[in-house]
C-alpha positions as CSV (number, residue, x, y, z in Angstrom):
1,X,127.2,75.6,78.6
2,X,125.6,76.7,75.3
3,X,125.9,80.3,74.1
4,X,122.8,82.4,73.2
5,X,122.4,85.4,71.5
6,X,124.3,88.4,73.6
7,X,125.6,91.7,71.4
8,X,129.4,92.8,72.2
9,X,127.4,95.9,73.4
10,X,125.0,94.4,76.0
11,X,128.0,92.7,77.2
12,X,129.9,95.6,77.2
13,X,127.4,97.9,79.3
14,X,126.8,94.8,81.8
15,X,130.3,93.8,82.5
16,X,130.8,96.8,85.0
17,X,127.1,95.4,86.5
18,X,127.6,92.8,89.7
19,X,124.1,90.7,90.6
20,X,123.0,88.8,93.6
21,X,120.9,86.2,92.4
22,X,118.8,84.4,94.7
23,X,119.2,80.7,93.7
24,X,116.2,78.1,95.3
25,X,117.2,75.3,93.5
26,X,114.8,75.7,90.9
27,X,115.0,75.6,87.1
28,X,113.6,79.3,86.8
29,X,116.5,80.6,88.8
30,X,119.1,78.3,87.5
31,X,117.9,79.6,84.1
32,X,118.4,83.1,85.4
33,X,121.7,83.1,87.1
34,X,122.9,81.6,83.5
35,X,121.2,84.4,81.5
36,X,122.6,87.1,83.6
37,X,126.2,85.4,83.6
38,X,125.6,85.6,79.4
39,X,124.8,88.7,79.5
40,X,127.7,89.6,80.8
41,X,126.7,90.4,84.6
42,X,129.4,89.5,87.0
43,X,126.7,87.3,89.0
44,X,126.9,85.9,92.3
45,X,124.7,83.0,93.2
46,X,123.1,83.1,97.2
47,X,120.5,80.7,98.4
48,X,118.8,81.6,101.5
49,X,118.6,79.4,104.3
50,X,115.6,79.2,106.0
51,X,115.3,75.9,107.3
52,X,116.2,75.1,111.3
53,X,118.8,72.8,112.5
54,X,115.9,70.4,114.0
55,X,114.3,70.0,110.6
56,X,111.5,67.9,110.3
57,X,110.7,65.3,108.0
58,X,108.7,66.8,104.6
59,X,108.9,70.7,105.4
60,X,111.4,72.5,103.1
61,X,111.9,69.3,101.3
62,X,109.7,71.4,98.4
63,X,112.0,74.5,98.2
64,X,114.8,75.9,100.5
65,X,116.0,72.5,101.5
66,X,119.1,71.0,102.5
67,X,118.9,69.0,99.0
68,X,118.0,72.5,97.0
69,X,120.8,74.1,98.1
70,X,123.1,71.5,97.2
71,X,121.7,71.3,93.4
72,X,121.6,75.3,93.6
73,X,125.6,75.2,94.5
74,X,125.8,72.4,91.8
75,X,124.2,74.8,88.9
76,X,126.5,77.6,90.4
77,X,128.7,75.7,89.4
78,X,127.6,75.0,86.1
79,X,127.5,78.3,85.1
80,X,130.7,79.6,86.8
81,X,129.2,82.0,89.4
82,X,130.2,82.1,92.9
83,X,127.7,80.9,95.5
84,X,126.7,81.7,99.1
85,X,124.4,80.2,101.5
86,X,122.8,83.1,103.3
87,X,121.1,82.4,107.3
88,X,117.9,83.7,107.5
89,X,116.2,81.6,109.7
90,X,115.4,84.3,112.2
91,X,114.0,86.6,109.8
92,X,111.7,83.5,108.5
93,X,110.3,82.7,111.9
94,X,109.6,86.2,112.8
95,X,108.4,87.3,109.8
96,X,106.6,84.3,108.0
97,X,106.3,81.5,110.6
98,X,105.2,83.6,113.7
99,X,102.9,85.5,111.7
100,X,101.3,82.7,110.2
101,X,100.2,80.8,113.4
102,X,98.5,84.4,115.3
103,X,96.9,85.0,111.8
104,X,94.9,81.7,112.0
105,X,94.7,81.9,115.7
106,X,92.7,85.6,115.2
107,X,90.1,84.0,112.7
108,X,92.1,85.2,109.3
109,X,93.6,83.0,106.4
110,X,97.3,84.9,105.7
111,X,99.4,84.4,102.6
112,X,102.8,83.8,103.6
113,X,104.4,83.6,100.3
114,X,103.3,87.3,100.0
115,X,105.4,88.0,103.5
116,X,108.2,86.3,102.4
117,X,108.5,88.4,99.2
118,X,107.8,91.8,101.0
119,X,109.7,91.6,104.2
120,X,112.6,89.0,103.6
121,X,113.6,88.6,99.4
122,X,112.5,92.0,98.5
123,X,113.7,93.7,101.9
124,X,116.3,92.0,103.6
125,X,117.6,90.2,100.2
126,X,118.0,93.6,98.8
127,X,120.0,95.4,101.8
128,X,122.6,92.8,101.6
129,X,123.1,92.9,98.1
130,X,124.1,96.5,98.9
131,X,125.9,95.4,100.9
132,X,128.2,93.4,99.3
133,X,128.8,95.7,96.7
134,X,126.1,94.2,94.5
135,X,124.1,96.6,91.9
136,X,120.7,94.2,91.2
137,X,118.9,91.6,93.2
138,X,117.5,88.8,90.2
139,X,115.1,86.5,91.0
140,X,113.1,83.7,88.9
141,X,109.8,85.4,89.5
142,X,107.7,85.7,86.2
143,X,107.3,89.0,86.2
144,X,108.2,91.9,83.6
145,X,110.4,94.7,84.6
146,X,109.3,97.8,82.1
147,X,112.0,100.7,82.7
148,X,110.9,103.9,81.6
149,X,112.8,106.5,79.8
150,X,113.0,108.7,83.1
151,X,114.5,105.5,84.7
152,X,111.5,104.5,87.1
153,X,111.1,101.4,87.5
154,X,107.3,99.1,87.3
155,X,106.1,95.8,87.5
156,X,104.0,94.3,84.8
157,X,102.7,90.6,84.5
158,X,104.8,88.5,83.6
159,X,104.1,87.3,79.8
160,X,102.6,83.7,80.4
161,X,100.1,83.9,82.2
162,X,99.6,80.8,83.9
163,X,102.6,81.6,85.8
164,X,102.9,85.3,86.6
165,X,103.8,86.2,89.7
166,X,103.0,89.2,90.5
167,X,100.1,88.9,93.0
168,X,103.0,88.1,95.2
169,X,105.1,91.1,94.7
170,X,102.8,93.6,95.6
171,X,104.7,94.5,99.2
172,X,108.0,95.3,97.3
173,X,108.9,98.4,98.6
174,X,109.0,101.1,95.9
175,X,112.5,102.4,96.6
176,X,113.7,98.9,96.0
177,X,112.2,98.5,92.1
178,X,115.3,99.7,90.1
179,X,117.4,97.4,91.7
180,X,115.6,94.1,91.2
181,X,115.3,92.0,87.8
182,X,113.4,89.2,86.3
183,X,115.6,87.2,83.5
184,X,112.7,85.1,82.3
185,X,110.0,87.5,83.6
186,X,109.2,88.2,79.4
187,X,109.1,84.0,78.8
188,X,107.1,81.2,79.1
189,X,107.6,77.8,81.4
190,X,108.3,75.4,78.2
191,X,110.5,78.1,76.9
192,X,112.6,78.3,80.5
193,X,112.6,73.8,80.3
194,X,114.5,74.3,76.5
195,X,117.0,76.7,78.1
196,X,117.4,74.9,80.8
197,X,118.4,71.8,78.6
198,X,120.2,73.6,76.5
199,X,122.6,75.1,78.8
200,X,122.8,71.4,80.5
201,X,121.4,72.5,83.7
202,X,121.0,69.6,86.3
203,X,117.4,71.3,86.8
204,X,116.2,71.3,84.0
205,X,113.1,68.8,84.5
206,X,113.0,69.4,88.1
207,X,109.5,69.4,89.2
208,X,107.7,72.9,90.5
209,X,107.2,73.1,94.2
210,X,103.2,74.1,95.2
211,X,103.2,73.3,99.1
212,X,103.8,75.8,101.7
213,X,107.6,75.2,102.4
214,X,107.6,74.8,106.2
215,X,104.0,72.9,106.7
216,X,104.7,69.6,106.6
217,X,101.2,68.1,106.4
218,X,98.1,69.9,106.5
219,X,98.0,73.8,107.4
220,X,95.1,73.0,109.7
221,X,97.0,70.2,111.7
222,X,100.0,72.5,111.7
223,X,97.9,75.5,113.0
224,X,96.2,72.9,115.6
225,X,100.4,72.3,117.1
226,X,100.4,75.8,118.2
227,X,96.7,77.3,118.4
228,X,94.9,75.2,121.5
229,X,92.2,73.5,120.5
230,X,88.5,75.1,121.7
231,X,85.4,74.0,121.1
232,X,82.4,76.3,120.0
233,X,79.2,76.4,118.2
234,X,78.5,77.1,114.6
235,X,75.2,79.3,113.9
236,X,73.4,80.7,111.1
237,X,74.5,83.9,110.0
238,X,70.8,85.0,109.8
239,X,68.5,83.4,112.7
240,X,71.8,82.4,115.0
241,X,70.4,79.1,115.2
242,X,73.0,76.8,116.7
243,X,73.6,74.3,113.6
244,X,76.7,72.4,115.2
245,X,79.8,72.3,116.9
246,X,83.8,72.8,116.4
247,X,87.1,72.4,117.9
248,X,88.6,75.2,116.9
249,X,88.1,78.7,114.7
250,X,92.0,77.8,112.8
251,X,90.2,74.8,111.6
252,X,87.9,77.6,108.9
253,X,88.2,80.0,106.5
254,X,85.2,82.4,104.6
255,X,83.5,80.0,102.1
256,X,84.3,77.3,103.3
257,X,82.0,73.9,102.8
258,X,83.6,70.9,103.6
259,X,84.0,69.4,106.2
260,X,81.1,71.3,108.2
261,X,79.7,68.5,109.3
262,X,76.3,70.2,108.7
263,X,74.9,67.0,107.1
264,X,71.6,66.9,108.7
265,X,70.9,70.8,107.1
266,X,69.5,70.5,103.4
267,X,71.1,73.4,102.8
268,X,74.2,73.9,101.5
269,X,76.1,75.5,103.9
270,X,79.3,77.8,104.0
271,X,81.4,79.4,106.6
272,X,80.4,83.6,106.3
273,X,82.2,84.6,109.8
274,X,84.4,84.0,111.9
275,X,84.1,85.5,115.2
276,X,87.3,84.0,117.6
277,X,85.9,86.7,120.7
278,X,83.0,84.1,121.3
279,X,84.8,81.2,119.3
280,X,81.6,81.2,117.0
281,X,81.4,79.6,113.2
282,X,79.0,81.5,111.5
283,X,77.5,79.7,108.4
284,X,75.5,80.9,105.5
285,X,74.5,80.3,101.7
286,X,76.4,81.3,98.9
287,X,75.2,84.7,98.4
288,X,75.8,85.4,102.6
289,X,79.5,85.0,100.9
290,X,79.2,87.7,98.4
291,X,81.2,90.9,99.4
292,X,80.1,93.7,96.8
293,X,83.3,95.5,97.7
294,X,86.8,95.4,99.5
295,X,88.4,97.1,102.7
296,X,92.7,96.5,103.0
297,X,95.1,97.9,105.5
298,X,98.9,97.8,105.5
299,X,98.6,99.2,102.4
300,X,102.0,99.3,99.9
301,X,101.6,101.8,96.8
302,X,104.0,101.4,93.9
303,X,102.7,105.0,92.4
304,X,102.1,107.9,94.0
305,X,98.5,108.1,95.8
306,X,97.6,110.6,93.2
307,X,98.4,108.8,90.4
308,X,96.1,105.5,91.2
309,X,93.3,105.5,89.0
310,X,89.8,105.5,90.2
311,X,89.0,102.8,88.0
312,X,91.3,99.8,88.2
313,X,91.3,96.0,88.5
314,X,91.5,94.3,91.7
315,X,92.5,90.8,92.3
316,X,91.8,88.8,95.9
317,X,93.3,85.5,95.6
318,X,95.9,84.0,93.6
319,X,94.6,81.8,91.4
320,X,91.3,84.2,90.6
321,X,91.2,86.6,87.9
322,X,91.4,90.3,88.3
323,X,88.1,91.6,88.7
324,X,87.1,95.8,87.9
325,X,86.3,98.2,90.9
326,X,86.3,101.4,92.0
327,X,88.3,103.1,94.4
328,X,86.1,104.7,96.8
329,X,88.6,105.6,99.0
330,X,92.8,105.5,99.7
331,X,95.1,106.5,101.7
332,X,98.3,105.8,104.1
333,X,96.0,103.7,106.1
334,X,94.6,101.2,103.6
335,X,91.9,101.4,101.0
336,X,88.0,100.6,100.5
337,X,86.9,99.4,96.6
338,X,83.8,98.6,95.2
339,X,83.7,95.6,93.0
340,X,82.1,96.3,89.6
341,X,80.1,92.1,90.5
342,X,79.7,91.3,94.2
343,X,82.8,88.5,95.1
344,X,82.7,85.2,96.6
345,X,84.6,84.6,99.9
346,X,87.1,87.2,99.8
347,X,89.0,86.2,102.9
348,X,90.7,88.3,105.7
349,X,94.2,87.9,105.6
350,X,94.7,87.1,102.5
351,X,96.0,89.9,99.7
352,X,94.0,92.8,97.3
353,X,96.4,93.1,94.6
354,X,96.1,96.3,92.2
355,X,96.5,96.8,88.6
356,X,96.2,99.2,86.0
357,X,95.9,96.8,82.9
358,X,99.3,94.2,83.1
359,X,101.1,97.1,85.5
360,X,101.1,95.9,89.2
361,X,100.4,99.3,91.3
362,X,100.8,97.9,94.7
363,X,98.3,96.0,97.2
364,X,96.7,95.4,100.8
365,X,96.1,92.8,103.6
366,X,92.2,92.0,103.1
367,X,90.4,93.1,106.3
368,X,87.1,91.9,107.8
369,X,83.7,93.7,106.6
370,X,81.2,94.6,109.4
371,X,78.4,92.2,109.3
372,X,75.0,92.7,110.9
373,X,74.7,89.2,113.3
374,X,72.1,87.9,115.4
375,X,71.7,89.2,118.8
376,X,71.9,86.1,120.4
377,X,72.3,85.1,124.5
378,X,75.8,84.8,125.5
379,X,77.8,85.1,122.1
């Protein structure tokens, strides 16, 4: 393995420093676990297994795999670190899978990635590292860790920005922060490859998984194995019209226009509502999508409720950019903002992630706004 630059100092303050780091396989946490061994961490390499015993054929195969956590032992390996394969399948199914399916089944799009981070990584991942002795939990998140000279601990964005990671991180407890690091949070992917490389890393030019790990197809016909299908009409948001039929609510989410099979309408249409009491579709235009602001519960604050600014940046899906609003209101419960430009489509379930410039100050699961609908016979 090639040396990089590491003082006799940085070495010298890390030696007495022991780190789980959790190893997917992946080039960004191969990269890491070899960073942190250079820097003179004494690292210990875990993979967590979240995959059943009656696997089935293209879920995990992305991430978290059988395969994966043969190359992660392999890179472990590699850099001379210890490694462990750590069972958490019943955490994953209570706290990811489960979830999932009643999500969809109640009419709302979840983001399990986020859940995954917040309740098992950033949670579970962190109380066994204490555990066993260990004084960090690293990662291969691209995400900045900014220590200030008090010793409190933020998040910023991580410094490429077509891969920070934040969005995802918002759930991390706040008493976990100090104990959690990001090697290559402060680099770019290219950068990470060259590392990779030079240190002769098997994963070097491994490809990036995108998929949802444990859906093997698509998230509708996965849904579909667990939610009965239930046919139901699809109205217009404003006259309540019947404009069609469904087999299911799990099929949609807000915005949606494919796949309506609305052809006869001249209009383009897109899902507004979903109402899974009366198993209705409600479909609009594009502005009947518009939200002009923001309602989240299950809040998770990474500053103190008088610290958040009144004026921040608020950002409603991943791969959106942060947007301005105003907090109108916040508290234990959740929080109401007002976007500074109405929204498209901002969908219940899915995460309101906060910031205060590149710092992430915590988040909220989206909830449903109160729409005025049609008074219409039997719905």
């Amino acid at each position: 393995m090639t040396a990089h630059a590491a003082t006799a100092s940085n070495l010298a303050s890390h030696s007495s420093k022991r780190v789980l780091c959790a190893m997917s396989g992946g080039v960004d946490s191969s990269v890491s676990a070899a960073l942190l061994k250079e820097q003179g961490y004494q690292v210990v390499g875990a993979m967590m297994r979240f995959w059943p015993d009656n696997k089935r054929t293209d879920t995990f195969d992305s991430c978290c795999s059988p395969d994966a956590a043969y190359e992660a032992r392999r890179v472990a390996e590699q850099v001379g670190v210890p490694f462990y394969l750590l069972d958490y399948r019943e955490q994953f199914q209570r706290h990811i899978m489960q979830p999932f399916i009643e999500e969809y089944a109640a009419g709302r799009t979840p983001n399990p990635c986020v859940n995954c981070n917040t309740k098992v990584k950033f949670d579970e991942l962190v109380k066994k590292a204490k555990m066993l002795g260990c004084d960090y939990v690293a990662t291969g998140h691209y995400v900045k860790r900014v220590e200030q000279a008090d010793g409190t601990v933020s998040f910023h964005r991580g410094d490429d920005p077509r891969k920070d990671q934040t969005y995802f991180l918002w759930g991390t407890p706040r008493e976990a922060l100090p104990y959690i690091l990001f090697p290559v949070g402060e680099m770019e992917k290219p950068r990470v490859r060259e590392l990779a490389a030079e240190y002769g890393l098997l994963t070097a030019q491994k490809p990036e998984s995108q998929n949802i790990c444990f859906i093997p197809t698509t998230v509708q016909a996965f849904v579909s194995e667990f939610v009965p299908q239930v046919a139901g009409y699809m109205r217009d948001i404003h006259t309540g019209e019947v404009l069609g039929e469904h087999l299911g609510t799990q099929f949609f989410t807000l915005g949606q226009k494919k796949g309506l099979g609305l052809y006869h309408s001249n209009l383009v249409r897109h899902v507004v509502h979903i109402d899974t009491a009366s198993n209705t579709v409600w479909v609009g235009e594009y502005q009947d999508c518009l939200w002009p602001g923001v309602r989240a519960e299950q809040p998770n604050y990474l500053v103190d409720l008088a610290d958040l600014p009144r004026e921040l940046e608020v950002q409603v899906r991943y791969r959106t950019a942060p947007v301005r609003a105003r907090v109108l209101h916040a508290d234990e419960r959740g929080f109401e903002l007002e976007f500074a430009e109405p929204q498209f489509a901002v969908a219940p379930g899915q995460s309101a992630v906060l910031y205060d410039g590149p710092r992430l100050l915590g988040g909220g699961v989206i909830a449903d706004h109160k729409r005025e609908l049609p008074q219409v016979k039997g719905v």
